[in-house]
C-alpha positions as CSV (number, residue, x, y, z in Angstrom):
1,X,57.8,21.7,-51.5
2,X,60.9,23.5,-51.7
3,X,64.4,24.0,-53.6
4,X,65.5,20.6,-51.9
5,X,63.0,18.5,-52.9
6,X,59.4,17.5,-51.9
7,X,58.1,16.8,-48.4
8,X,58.7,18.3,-44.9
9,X,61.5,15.6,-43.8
10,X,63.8,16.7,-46.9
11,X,63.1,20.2,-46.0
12,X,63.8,19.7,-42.2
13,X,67.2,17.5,-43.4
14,X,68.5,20.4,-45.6
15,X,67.7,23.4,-43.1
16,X,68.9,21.7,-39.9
17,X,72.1,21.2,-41.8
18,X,72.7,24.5,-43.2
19,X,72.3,23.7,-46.5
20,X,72.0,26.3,-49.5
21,X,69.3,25.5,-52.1
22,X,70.5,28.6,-54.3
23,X,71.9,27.6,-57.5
24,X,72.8,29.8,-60.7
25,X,69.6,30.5,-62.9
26,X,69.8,28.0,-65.9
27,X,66.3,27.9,-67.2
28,X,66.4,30.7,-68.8
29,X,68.7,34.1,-70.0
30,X,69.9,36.2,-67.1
31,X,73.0,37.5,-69.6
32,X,70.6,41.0,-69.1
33,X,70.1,40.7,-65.5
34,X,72.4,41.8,-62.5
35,X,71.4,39.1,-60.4
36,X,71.9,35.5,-61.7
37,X,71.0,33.1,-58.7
38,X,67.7,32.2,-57.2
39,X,66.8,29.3,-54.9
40,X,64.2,28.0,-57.7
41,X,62.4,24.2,-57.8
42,X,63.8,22.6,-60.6
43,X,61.6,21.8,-63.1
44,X,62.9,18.4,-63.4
45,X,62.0,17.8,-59.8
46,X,58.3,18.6,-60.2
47,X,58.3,17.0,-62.9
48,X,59.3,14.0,-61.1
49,X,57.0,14.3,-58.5
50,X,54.2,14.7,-60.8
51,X,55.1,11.0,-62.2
52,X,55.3,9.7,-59.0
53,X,51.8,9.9,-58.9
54,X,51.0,13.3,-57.5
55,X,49.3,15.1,-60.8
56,X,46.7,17.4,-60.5
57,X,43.4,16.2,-60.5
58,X,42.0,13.8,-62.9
59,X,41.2,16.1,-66.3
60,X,42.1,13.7,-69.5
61,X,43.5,17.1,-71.1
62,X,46.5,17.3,-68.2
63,X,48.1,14.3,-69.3
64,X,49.2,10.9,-67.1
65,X,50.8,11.6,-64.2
66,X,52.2,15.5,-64.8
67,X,50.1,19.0,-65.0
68,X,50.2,20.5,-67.9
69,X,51.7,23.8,-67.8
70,X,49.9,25.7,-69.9
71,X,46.8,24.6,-67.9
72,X,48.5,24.8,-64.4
73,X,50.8,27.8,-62.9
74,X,53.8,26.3,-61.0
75,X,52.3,27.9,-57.8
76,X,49.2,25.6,-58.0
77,X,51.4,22.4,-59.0
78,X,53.3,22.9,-55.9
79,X,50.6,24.6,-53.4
80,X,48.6,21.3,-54.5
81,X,51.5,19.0,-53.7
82,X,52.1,20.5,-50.4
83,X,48.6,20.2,-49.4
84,X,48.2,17.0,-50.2
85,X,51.0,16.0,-48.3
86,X,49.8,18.3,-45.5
87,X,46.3,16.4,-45.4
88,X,48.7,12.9,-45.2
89,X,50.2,13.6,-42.2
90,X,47.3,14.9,-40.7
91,X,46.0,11.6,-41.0
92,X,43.0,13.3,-42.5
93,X,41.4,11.9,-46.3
94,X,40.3,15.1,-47.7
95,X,37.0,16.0,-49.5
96,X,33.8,16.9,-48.1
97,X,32.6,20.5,-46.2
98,X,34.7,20.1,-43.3
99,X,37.9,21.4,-44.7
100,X,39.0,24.6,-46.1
101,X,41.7,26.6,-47.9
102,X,43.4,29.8,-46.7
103,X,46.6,30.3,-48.2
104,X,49.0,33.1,-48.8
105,X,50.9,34.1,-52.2
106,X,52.3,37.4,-53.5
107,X,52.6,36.4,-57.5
108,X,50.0,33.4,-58.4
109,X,50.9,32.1,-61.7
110,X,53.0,34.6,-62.9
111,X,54.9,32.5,-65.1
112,X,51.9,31.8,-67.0
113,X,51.0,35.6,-67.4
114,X,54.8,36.2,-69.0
115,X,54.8,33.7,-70.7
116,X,51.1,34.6,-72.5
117,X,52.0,38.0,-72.6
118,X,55.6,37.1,-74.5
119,X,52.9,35.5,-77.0
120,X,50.9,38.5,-77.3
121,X,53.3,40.9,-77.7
122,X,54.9,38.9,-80.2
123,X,51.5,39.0,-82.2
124,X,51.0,34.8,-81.9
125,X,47.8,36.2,-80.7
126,X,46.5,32.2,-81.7
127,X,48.8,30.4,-79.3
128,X,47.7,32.6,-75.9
129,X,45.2,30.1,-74.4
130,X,42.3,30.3,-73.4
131,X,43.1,29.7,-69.7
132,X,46.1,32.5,-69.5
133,X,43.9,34.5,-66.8
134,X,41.8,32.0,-64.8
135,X,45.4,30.0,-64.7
136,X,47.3,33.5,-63.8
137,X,45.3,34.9,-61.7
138,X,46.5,35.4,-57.6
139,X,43.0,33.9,-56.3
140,X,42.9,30.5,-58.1
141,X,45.7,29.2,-56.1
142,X,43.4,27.9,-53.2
143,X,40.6,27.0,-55.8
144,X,43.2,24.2,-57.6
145,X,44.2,23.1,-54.4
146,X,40.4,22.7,-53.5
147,X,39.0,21.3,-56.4
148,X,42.2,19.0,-56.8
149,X,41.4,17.4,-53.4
150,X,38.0,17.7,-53.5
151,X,37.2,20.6,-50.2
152,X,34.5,22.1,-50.1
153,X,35.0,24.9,-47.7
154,X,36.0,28.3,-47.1
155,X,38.8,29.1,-50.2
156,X,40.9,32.0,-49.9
157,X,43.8,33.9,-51.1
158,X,45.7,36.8,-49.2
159,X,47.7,38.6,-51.1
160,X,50.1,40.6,-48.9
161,X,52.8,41.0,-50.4
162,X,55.8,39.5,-48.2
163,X,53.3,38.8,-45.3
164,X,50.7,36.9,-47.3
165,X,51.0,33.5,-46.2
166,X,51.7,34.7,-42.0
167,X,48.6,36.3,-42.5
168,X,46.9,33.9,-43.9
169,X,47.6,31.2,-41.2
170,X,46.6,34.3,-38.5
171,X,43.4,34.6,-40.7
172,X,42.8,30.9,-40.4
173,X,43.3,30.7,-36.6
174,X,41.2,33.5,-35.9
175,X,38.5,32.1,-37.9
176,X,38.6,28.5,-36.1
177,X,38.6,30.4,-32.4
178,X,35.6,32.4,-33.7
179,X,33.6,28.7,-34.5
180,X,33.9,29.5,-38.5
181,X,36.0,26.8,-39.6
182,X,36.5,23.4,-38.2
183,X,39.6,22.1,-40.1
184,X,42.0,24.4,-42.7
185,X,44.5,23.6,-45.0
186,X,46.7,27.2,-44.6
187,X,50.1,28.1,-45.6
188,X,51.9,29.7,-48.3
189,X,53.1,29.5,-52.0
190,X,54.3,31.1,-54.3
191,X,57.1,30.4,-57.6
192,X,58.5,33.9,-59.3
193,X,61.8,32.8,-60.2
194,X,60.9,34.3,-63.5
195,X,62.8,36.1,-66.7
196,X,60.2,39.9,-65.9
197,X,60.6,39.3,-61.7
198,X,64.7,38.5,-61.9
199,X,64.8,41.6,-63.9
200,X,62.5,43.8,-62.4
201,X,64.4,42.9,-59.0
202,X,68.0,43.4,-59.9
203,X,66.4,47.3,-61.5
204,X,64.9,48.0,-58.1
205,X,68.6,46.9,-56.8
206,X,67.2,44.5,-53.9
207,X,68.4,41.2,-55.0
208,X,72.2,39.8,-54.4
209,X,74.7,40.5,-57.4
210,X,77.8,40.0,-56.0
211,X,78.0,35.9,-55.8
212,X,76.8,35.0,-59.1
213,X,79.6,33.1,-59.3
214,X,79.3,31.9,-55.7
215,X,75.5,31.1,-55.6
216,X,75.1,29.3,-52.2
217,X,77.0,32.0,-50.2
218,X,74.5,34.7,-52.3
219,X,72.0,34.8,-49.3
220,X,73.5,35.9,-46.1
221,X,71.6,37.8,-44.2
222,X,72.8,39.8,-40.9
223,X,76.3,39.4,-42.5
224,X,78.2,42.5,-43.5
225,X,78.6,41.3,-46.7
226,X,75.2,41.1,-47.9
227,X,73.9,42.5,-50.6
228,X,70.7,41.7,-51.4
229,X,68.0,39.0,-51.4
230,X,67.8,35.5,-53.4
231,X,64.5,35.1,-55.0
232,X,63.5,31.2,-54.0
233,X,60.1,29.4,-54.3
234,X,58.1,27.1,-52.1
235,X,54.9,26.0,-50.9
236,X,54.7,25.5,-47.0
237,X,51.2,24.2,-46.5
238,X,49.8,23.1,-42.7
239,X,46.5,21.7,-41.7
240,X,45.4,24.2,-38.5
241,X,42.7,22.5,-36.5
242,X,41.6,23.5,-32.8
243,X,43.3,21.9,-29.8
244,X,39.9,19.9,-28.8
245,X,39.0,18.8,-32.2
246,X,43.0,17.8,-32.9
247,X,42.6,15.8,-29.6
248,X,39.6,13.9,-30.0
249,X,41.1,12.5,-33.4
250,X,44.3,11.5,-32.2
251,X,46.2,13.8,-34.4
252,X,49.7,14.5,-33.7
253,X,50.5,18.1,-32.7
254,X,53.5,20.0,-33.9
255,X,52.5,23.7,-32.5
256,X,50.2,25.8,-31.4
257,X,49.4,29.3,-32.9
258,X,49.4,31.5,-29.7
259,X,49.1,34.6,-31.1
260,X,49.0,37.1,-34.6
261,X,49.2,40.6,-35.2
262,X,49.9,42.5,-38.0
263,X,50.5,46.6,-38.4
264,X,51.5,48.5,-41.3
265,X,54.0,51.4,-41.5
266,X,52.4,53.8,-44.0
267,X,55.6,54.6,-45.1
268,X,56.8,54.0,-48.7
269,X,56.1,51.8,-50.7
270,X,59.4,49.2,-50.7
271,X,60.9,51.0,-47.9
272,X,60.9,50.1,-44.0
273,X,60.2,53.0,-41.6
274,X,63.8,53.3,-40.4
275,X,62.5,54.0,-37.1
276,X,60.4,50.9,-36.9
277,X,57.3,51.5,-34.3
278,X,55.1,49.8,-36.2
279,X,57.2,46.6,-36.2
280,X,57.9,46.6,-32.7
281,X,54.1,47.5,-32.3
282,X,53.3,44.2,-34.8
283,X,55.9,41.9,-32.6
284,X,54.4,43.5,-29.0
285,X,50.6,42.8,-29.8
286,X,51.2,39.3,-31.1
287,X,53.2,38.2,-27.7
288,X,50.4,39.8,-26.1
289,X,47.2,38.1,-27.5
290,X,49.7,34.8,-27.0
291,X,50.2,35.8,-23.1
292,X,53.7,35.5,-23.3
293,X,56.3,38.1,-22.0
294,X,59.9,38.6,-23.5
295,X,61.4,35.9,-21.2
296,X,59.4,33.3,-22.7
297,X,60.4,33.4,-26.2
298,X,63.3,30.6,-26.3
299,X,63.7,31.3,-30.4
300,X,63.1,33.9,-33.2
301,X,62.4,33.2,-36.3
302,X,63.3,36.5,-38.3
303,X,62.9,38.0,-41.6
304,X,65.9,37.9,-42.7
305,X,66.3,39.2,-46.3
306,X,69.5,39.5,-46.5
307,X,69.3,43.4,-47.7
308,X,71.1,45.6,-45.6
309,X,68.9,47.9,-44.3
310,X,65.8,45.3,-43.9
311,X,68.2,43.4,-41.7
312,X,69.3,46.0,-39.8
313,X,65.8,47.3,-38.8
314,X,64.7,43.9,-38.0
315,X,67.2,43.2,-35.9
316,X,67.2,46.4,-33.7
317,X,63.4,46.1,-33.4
318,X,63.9,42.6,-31.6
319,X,66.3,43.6,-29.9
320,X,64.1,46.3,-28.2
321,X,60.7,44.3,-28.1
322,X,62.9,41.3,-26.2
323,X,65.2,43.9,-24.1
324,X,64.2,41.7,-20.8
325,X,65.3,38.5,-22.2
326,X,67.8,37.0,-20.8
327,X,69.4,35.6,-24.2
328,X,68.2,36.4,-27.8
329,X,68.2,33.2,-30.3
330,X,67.3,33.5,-33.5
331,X,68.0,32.9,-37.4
332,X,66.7,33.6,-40.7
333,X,65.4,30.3,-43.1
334,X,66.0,32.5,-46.2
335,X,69.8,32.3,-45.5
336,X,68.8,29.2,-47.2
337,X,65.9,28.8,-49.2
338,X,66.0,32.3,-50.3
339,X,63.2,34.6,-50.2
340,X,60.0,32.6,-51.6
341,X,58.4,35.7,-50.9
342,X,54.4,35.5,-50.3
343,X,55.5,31.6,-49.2
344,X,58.3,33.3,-46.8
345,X,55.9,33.5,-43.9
346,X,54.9,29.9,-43.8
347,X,58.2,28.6,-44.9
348,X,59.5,30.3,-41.8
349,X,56.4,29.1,-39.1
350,X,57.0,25.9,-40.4
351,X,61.0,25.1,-39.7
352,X,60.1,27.3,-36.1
353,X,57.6,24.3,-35.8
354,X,60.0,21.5,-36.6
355,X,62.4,23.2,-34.6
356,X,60.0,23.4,-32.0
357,X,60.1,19.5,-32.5
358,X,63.6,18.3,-33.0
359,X,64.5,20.5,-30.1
360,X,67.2,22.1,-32.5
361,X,67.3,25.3,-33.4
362,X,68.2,26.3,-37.4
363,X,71.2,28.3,-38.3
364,X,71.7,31.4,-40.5
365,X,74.6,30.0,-43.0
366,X,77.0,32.5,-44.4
367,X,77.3,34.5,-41.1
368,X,81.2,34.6,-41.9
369,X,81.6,38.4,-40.8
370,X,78.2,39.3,-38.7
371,X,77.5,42.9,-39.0
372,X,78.8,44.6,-35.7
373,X,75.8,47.3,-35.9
374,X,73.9,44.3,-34.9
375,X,74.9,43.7,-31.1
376,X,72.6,42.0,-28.6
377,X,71.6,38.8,-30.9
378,X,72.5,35.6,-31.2
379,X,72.6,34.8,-34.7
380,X,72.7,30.9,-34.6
381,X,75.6,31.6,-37.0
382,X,76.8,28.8,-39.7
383,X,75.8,25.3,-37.1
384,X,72.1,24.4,-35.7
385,X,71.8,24.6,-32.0
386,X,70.4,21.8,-29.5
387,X,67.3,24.1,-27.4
388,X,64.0,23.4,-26.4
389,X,61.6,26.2,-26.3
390,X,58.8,27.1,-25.1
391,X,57.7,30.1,-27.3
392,X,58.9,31.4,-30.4
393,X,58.1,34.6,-32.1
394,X,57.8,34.2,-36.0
395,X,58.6,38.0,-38.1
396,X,57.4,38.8,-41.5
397,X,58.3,42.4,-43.3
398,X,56.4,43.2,-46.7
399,X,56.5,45.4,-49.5
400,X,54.1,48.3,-49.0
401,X,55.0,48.8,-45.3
402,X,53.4,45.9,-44.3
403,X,54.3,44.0,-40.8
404,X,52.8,40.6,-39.2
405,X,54.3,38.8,-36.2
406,X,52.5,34.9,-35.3
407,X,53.8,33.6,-31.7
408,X,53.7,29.5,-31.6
409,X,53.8,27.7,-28.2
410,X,55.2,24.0,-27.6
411,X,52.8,21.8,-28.0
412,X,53.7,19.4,-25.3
């Protein structure tokens, strides 16, 4: 579920083209704010899908055929969408101890929370329902995506930050190599395009301000015009299975999760360490629990922000941990869907998947003027690229000096 529409084909479609889903913020007043774009869902789409027949769960009080929103936070209506579509193509019905929920998100319903606390504040201390912090809270994100399809095992939140939703999904993988979980709905979600988070971003100064009148050139990361990252919002939600069990059912494979890592800077506490050890160190461990070597990762799917000194580390870091290869590929998924950040993980594991698929690589769009700091990297700049890979390394950066690297393999 992203800013292009529902389902992984429409995402797959937009991405693979190079297509933009940030737009100017309309559903509500950014007059106050520096930053004016985000890569949101539109309401109007939800709603839609809702209708279609995708509501959540069968409570009279929810309405026909669309989740209530004082009763639901955006994350859950589209973290239960995803999953649902996630269990589809699985080929798998859902419901019963077999299958379980790990999934990663950074905010939870924090729409909900502003728009209870607006209330409060305001002293309409009779309109602030009842469910304002079960429905706000980060953990009930994998308990409505449980109860709503009726799974009754393991159901978890990580809340990394940035990282949440890679770590989740190298949470989940360890625990079905361990013999803990059989099958696990894992992935990411997460929906902040919000009145506090747009201004509490453009005050920290790390989102784009400069193509407010421009919005799909906003996000452009490795360019030397960036400026900042575009807030988006997304759930990217995967059923994770082990090889034998996925085999014995028939199931069709897209990837396999070789390896996962994750290390943490104890730096600052929105700041990278400019010298970046610890992210090499993150990138190095996770090719090494996969077996692979620097030669046998075809693809990288970075970070990406689009903020110039997030970029810059990343890149350099790469550049050093793949020093042997013989070519470096790689792009960034927020050039286009923005930062969906807990979901940014996921969102980024799955188009590596796809592309893993498709034999096509994604672009970074708006690579008109790459940065010429950055030397040693292809880009993928502005067009998708025919390649089929073997390996591909997946990087996630967080808040808090947080750093997780997930290797997928081919699967056939």
């Amino acid at each position: 579920m992203s800013a292009f529409g529902v389902g992984r084909d429409v995402f797959w479609d937009h991405i693979s083209r190079g297509v933009s889903g940030t737009r100017a913020i309309t559903e509500f007043d950014v007059e106050h704010c520096a930053c004016r774009v985000a890569a949101a869902i539109p309401d109007a789409l939800l709603d839609a899908a809702d209708a279609a027949g995708a509501d959540l769960g069968d409570d009279a009080e929810a309405g026909v055929g669309r989740a209530d929103p004082r009763r639901y936070a955006k994350v859950s209506r589209i973290a239960v969408l995803a999953a649902r579509e996630a269990l589809a193509d699985a080929g798998l019905s859902g419901g019963g101890r077999g299958i379980g929920v790990i999934v990663g998100s950074g905010a939870g319903g924090i729409d909900v929370a502003e728009r209870q606390y607006k209330e409060f504040y305001a002293g309409n201390y009779h309109r602030v329902s009842p469910y304002a912090i079960p429905v706000s809270i980060v953990g009930i994100v994998s308990s409505e995506i449980s109860i709503a399809l009726g799974l009754n095992g393991i159901s978890h939140v990580l809340s990394t930050g940035c990282t949440s939703s890679t770590d989740a999904i190298g949470y989940a993988a360890n625990l079905i190599r361990h013999g803990d979980a059989e099958v696990l709905v894992t992935g990411g979600a997460d929906a902040c395009v919000t009145p506090g988070m747009i201004l509490g971003f453009s005050r920290m100064r790390a989102v784009a301000t400069h193509f407010n009148d421009r919005p799909a050139e906003a996000s452009r990361p490795f360019d030397s015009a960036r400026d900042g990252f575009v807030l988006g919002e997304g759930a990217w939600l995967m059923t994770l299975e082990s090889e034998t069990h996925a085999k014995a059912r028939g199931a069709r494979i897209y990837a396999y999760v070789d390896g996962y890592a994750s290390t943490c800077d104890a730096y600052h506490r929105v700041q990278m360490d400019p010298d970046g050890v610890e992210i090499v160190r993150a990138m190095t461990e996770a090719m090494a629990k996969a077996g692979r070597t620097a030669s046998d990762i075809g693809y990288v799917n970075f970070h990406g922000t689009s903020t110039m000194l997030n970029d810059a580390v990343e890149a350099r870091c790469v550049a050093r941990v793949l020093a042997d290869a013989p070519v470096i590929l790689g792009s960034s998924t927020k050039s286009m869907i923005g930062h969906p950040q807990g979901a940014s993980g996921a969102a980024g594991i799955v188009a590596t998947a796809l592309a893993m698929t498709h034999d096509l690589l994604p672009p970074t769009i708006n690579l008109a003027h790459p940065d010429p700091t950055l030397t040693g990297i292809d880009f993928l700049a502005n067009t998708a690229r025919p390649a089929r890979i073997e390996a591909a390394l997946c990087n996630c950066l967080g808040f808090g000096s947080k750093n997780s690297a997930l290797v997928l393999g081919r699967a056939d």
